[in-house]
C-alpha positions in Angstrom: -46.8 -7.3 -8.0 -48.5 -10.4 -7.2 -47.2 -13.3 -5.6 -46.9 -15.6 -9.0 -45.0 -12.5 -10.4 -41.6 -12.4 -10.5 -38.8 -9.3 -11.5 -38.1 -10.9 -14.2 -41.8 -11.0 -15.8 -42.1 -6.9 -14.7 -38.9 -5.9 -16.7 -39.6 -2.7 -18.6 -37.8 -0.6 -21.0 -35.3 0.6 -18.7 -34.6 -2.6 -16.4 -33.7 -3.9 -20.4 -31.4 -0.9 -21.3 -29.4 -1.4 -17.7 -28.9 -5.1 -19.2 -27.8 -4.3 -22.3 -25.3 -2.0 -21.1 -24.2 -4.4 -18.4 -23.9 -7.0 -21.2 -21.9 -4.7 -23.3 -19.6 -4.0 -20.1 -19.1 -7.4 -19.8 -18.2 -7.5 -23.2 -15.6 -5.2 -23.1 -13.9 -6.4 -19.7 -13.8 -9.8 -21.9 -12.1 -7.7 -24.4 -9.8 -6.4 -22.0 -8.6 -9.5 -20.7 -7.3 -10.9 -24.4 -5.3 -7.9 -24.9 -3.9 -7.9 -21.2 -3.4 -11.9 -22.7 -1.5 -10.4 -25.4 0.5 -7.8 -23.9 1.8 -10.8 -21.6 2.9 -13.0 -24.5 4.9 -9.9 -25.6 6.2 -9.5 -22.6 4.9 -5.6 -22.4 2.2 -5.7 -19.5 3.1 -2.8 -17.7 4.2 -2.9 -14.1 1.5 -2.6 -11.9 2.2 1.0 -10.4 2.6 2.3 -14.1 -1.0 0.7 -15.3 -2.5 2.0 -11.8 -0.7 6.1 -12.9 -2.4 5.7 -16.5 -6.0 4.3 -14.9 -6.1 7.7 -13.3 -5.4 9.4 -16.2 -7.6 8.0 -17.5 -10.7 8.7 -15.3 -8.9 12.7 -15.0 -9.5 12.4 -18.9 -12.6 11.5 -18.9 -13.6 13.9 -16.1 -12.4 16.7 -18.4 -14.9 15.7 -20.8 -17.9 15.4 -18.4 -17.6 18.2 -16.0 -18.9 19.2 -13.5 -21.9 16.4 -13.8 -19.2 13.7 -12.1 -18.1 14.9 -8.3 -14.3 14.2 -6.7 -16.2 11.3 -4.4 -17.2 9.4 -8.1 -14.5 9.9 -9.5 -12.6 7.8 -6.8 -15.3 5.4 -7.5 -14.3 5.0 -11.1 -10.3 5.0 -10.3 -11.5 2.0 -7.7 -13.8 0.4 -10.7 -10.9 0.2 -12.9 -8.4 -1.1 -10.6 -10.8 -3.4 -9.6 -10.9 -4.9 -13.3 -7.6 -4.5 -13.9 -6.6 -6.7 -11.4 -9.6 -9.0 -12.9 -7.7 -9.1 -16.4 -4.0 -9.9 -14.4 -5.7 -12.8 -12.2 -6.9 -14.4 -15.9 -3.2 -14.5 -16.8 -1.6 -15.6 -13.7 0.4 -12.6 -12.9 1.2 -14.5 -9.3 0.6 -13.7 -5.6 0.9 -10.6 -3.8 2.2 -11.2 -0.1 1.5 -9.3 2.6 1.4 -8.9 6.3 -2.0 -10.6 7.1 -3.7 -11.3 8.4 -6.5 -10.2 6.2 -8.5 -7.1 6.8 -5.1 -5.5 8.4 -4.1 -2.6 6.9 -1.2 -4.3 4.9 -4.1 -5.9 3.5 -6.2 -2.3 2.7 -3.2 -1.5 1.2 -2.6 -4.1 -0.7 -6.1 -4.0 -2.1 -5.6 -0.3 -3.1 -2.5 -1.1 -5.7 -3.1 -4.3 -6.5 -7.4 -4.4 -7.1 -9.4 -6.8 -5.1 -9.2 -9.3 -7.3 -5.5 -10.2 -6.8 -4.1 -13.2 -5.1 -3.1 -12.4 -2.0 -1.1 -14.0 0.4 -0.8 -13.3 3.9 1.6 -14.0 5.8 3.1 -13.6 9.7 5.9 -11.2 9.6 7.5 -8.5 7.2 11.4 -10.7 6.7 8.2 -13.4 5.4 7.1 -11.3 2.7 10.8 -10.8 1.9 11.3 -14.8 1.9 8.2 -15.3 -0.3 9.2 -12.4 -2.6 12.7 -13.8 -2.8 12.1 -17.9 -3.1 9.6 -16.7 -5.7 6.5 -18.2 -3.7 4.7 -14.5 -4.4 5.4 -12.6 -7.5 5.0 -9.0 -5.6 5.0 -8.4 -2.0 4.1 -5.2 -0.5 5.4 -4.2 3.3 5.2 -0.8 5.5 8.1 1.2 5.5 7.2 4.5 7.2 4.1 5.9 9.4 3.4 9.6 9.6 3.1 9.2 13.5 5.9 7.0 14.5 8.6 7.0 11.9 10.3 4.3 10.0 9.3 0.8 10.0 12.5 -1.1 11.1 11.9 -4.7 10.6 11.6 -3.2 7.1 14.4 -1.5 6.9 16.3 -4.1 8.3 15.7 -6.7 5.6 16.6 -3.9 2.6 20.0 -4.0 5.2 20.1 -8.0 4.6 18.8 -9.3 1.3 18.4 -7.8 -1.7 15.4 -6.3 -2.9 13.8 -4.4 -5.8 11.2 -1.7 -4.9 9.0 -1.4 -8.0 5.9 0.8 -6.5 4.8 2.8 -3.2 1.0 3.0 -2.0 0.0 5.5 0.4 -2.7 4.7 2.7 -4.6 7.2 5.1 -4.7 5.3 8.5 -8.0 5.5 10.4 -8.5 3.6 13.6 -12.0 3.1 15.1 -12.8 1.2 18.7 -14.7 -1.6 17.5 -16.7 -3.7 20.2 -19.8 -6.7 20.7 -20.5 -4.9 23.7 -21.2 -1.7 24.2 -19.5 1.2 25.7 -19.6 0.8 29.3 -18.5 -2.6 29.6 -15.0 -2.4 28.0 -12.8 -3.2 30.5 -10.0 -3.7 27.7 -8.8 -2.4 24.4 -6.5 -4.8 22.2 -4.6 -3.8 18.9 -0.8 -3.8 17.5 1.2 -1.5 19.2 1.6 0.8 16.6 -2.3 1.5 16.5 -2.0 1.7 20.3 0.6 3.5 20.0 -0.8 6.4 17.1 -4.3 6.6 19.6 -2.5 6.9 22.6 -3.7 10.5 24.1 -7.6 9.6 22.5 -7.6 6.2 24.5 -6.5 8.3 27.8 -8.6 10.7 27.2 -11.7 8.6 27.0 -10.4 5.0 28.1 -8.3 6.0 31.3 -9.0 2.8 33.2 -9.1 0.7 30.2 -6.0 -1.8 30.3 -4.6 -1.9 27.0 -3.4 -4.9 25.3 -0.8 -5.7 22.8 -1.5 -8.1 20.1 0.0 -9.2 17.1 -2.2 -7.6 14.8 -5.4 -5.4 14.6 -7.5 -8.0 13.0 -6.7 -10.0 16.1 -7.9 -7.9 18.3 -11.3 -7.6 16.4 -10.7 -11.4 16.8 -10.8 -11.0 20.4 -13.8 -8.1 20.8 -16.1 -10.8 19.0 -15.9 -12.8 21.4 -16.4 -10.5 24.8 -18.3 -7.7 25.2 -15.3 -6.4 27.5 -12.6 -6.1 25.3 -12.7 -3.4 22.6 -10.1 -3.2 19.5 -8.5 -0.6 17.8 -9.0 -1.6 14.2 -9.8 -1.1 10.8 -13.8 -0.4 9.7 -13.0 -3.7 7.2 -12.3 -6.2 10.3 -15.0 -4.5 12.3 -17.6 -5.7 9.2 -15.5 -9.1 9.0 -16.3 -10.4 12.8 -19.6 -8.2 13.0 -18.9 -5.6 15.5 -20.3 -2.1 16.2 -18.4 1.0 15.5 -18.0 2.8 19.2 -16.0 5.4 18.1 -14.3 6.4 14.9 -11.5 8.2 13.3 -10.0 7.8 16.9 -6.2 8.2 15.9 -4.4 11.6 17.3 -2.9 13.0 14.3 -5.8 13.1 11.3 -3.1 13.0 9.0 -2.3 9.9 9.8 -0.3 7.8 6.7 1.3 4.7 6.0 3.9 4.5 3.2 4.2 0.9 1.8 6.5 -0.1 -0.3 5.9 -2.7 -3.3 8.9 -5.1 -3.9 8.9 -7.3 -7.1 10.8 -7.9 -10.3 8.8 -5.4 -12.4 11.4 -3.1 -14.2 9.1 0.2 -14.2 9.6 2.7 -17.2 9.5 6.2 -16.9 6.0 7.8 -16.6 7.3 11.5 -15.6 6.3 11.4 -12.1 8.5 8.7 -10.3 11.2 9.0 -8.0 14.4 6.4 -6.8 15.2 5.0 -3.6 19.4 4.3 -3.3 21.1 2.8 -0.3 24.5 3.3 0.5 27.0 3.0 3.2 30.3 5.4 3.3 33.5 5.0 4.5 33.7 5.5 8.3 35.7 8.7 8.2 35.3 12.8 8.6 33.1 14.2 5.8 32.4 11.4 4.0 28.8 11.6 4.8 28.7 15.5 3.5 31.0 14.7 0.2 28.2 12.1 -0.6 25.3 13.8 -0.2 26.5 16.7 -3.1 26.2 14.3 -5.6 22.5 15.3 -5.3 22.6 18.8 -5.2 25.0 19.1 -7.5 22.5 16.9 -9.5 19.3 19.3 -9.2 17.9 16.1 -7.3 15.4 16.9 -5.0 15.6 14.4 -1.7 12.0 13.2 -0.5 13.2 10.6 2.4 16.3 10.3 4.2 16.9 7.8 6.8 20.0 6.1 8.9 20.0 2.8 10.0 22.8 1.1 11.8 25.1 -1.2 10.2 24.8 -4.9 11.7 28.7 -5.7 10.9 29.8 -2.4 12.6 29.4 -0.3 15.9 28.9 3.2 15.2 28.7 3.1 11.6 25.6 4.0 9.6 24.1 3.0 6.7 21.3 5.5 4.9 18.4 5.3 3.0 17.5 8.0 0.5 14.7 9.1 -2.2 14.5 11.5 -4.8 12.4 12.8 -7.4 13.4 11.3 -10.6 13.8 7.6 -12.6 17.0 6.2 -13.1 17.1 6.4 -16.7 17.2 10.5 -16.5 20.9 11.4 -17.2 21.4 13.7 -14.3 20.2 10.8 -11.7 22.7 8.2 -13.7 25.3 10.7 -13.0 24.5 11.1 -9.5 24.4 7.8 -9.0 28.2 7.1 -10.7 29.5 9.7 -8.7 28.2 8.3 -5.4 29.7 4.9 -6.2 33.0 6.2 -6.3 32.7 7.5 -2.6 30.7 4.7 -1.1 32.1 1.2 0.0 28.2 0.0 -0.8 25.4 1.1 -3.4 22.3 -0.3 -4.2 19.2 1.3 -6.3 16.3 -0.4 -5.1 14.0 0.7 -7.5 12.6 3.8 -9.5 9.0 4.0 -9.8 5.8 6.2 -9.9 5.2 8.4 -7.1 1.7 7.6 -5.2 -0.8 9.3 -4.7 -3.0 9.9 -1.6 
């Protein structure tokens, strides 16, 4: 090519067919938009966890037709693609914000990505009760907060506002937690590693191992402490690949977490009302009189039910010493008959019920 050429004067036959099937993408995604346009005007947009359960049917569907030509790594590609413009078509409406605890690049923010598409509005914001707050005052339409980690358990702030205020669970994302030792430096000079205690925390025996005379630092979130590594070469961070790339730092060492199964459970709070898709389950807290048994007579409502429990989880009672309240989840969607039965019989042995939500299982 010579220098008074340009690409667009060497476009052949194929550079023209990747245009006109870009133009005809485009063309559909504009299509797309009117009749997510429509769908809101009737007021039957699905919930965003339902849409995300039928995206992936969709791209299982169309693997069956292609196989084997598309491999398990594209087809998380295309599921990505399509959440990607779906969240494209619900920003053209204004579905409203997503809030989150920021700030970005954390891996509330990963998360929210993954259920909500990259082109949402998110929010950030400083603490979990905040995404509550915004959820609630109706600042954020959706909010999406961590509520259990693989490693270390329940999330209690979290917990702790369900216990408080109010709140409708409409979706769960799961999220694989890898945590690399990011750096401007290099190796040798890290005299300190910085991150949120829980990532400290679910790398402990990795940073002994390797790091023994490292002083490790609390901060108040991991894209702080990439923050911090950008600007010394003695401080590394315990972070997420997407803040590394945010403040330009090199990867030291990856996957450095102690369990490789490593998972966050968020949970997605909202107003959606999600339908029945065949693969959801319910999350119900209740508190029971403070007396012998009352515990055990409640918890046959599920086996007597054919409910299989997923999560259970006790939290103390803020009004009360020694009493308990308890957090549970099945399989199932509060329309089914035999979980509306459960559920009436455990409101005649509990002193408080609440569903918080019945929604679509995720996915890993």
């Amino acid at each position: 090519m010579s220098a008074n050429d340009s690409l667009f004067d060497q476009t052949d036959d194929n550079t023209e067919a990747l245009r006109q099937i870009d133009r005809r993408l485009l063309s559909i995604i504009h299509q797309r938009d009117q009749v997510v346009q429509t769908l809101v005007t009737e007021g039957r947009l699905p919930a965003v966890g339902q849409e995300n359960l039928l995206l992936d049917r969709t791209v299982q569907d169309f693997a069956s037709e292609i196989a084997p030509a598309v491999d398990e790594a594209s087809l998380n590609s295309f599921s990505s693609i399509l959440r990607h413009v779906s969240s494209h078509s619900r920003r053209q409406v204004h579905v409203g914000a997503v809030a989150f605890l920021g700030p970005k690049y954390s891996y509330s923010h990963l998360a929210a990505i993954k259920h909500f598409g990259d082109s949402a509005d998110f929010a950030p914001v400083t603490s979990i009760p905040a995404v509550f707050d915004a959820v609630h005052r109706g600042d954020a339409l959706s909010g999406l907060v961590p509520i259990e980690n693989s490693t270390d358990g329940r999330i209690v702030d979290t917990l702790g506002m369900f216990v408080r205020r109010h709140m409708q669970i409409c979706g769960e994302v799961l999220l694989p937690i890898h945590h690399n030792l990011l750096a401007s430096g290099t190796r040798d000079q890290i005299h300190e590693i910085h991150s949120k205690p829980q990532a400290l925390s679910q790398c402990r025996n990795w940073l002994a191992a390797n790091f023994p005379a490292a002083t490790l630092i609390e901060v108040s979130s991991t894209t702080a402490a990439a923050e911090s590594a950008s600007m010394s070469p003695h401080i590394g961070a315990v972070a997420s690949l997407a803040a590394g790339q945010a403040y330009g730092l090199s990867v030291i060492n990856s996957d450095i977490e102690d369990r490789k199964d490593n998972v966050t459970r968020f949970a997605v709070l909202g107003k959606d009302e999600c339908e029945p898709t065949g693969e959801d389950k319910t999350s119900l807290l209740f508190q029971v009189e403070h007396q012998p048994g009352a515990l055990a007579q409640a918890m046959t409502v599920f086996s007597d039910a054919e409910l299989n429990l997923t999560w259970i989880e006790s939290f103390p009672s803020p009004d009360s010493r020694n009493e308990y309240l308890f957090f549970v989840e099945f399989s199932g969607h509060r329309a089914d008959p035999n979980v509306q039965t459960a559920i009436g019989n455990l409101g005649t042995m509990t002193r408080r019920l609440e569903v918080l939500g019945s929604y679509p299982v995720a996915k890993l």
